[in-house]
C-alpha positions in Angstrom: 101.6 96.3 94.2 102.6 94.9 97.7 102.9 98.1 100.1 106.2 96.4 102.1 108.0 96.1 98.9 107.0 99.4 97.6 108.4 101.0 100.8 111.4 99.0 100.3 112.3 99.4 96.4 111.4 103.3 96.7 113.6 103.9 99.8 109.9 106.1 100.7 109.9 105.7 104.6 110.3 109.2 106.2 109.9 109.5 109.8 109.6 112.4 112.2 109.8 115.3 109.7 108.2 118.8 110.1 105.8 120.7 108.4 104.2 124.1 109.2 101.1 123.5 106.4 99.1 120.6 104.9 100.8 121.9 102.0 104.1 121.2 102.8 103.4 117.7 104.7 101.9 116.8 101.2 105.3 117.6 99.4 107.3 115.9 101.9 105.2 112.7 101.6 105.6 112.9 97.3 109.1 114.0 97.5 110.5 110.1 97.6 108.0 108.9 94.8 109.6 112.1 93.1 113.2 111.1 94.1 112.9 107.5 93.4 110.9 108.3 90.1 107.8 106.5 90.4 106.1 109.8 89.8 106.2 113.4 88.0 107.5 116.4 89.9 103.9 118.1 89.0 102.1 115.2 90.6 102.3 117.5 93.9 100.7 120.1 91.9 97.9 118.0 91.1 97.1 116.7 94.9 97.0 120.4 95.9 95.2 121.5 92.9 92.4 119.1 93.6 92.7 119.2 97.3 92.0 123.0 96.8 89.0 122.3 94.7 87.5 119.1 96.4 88.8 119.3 99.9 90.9 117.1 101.5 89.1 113.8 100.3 92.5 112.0 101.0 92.2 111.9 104.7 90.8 108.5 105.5 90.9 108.5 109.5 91.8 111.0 112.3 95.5 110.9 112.1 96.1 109.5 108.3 95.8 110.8 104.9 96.5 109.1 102.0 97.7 112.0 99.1 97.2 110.8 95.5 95.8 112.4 92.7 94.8 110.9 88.8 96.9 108.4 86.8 97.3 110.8 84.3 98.7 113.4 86.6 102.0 112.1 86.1 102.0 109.0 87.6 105.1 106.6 86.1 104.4 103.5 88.1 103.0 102.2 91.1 104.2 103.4 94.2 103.9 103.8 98.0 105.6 106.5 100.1 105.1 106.7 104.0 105.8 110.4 106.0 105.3 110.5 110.0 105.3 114.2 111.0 106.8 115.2 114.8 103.4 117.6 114.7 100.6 116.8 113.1 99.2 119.5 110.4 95.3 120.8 110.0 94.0 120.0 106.5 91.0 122.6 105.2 88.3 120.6 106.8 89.9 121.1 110.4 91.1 117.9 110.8 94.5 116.9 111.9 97.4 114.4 110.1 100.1 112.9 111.4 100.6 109.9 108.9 100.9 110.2 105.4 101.0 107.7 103.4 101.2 108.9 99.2 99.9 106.2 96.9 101.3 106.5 93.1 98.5 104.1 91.3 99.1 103.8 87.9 94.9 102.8 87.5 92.0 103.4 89.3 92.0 99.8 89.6 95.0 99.6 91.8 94.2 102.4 93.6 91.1 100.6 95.1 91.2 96.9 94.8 94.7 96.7 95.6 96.2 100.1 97.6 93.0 100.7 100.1 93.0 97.4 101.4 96.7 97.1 102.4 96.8 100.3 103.8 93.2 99.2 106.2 95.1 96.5 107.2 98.0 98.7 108.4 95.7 101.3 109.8 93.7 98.7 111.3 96.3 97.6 113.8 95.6 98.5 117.7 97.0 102.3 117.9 98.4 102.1 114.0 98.5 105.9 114.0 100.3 106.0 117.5 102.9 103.2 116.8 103.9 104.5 113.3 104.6 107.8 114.8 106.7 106.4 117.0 108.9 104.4 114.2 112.5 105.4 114.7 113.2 103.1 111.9 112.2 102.3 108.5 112.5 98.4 109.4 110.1 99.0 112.5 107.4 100.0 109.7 108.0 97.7 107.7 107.5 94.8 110.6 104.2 96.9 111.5 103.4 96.3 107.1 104.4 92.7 108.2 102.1 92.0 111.3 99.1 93.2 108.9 99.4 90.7 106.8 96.7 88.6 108.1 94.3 91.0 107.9 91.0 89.8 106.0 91.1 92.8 104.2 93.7 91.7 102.5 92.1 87.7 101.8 92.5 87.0 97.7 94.9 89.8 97.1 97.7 88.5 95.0 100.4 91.4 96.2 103.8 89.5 94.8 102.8 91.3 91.1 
């Protein structure tokens, strides 16, 4: 699953949107895997219902989260979606989003061995969370997705499948 053509094929770029509530970042970050069909409307369900039990386990650095939930939660096929919001939102733990980037993984597999190390290699760019809020376009996310390519995160990963 290569994140770029993910972005591309599920038209899932959204940038400078508003949400009042983690809540309702989280649905405006699975509303294009919803719209393009890569997932289940009642995968949202399933991110809150597990964010409400685990916490927000999905938040991988000050700025980002990642929202994803189970395979079997209605996941159709792999997917990427990516949601800037104009203010960031407070998840339970107290800390603060701006960046969402929803992962449809149709295995656990995916999930980690090929979906966490593109989206380190994103994140790991000077300011990444800064710069992608300040996208005005889907292509100047996309040429962000481009310029971590190189990362060594991403050394062995075959992501033309």
């Amino acid at each position: 699953m290569n994140l770029k053509q993910a972005f591309i094929d599920n038209q899932s770029i959204r940038l400078g949107l508003s949400a009042k509530t983690w809540q309702e970042a989280v649905q405006l970050s699975v509303q294009p895997l919803i719209e393009s069909g890569a997932v289940k409307e009642e995968y949202y369900q399933a991110i809150i219902d597990s964010t409400e039990e685990y916490g927000p386990y999905y938040v991988l650095m000050p700025g980002m989260a990642m929202p994803h939930a189970r395979p079997e939660a209605g996941v159709l096929r792999d997917a990427f979606s990516l949601v800037t919001l104009k203010e960031p939102v407070v998840f339970s733990d107290g800390k603060s989003v701006q960046v969402l980037i929803a992962l449809a993984a149709t295995s656990s597999d995916i999930h980690t061995s090929v979906a966490i190390p593109q989206i380190i290699a994103l994140m790991e760019l000077d300011n990444a969370i800064e710069r992608l809020v300040g996208c005005q376009s889907a292509e100047e996310v996309l040429a962000m997705v481009e310029e971590s390519k190189n990362s060594p995160y991403l050394e062995g990963l075959d992501l033309n499948s």
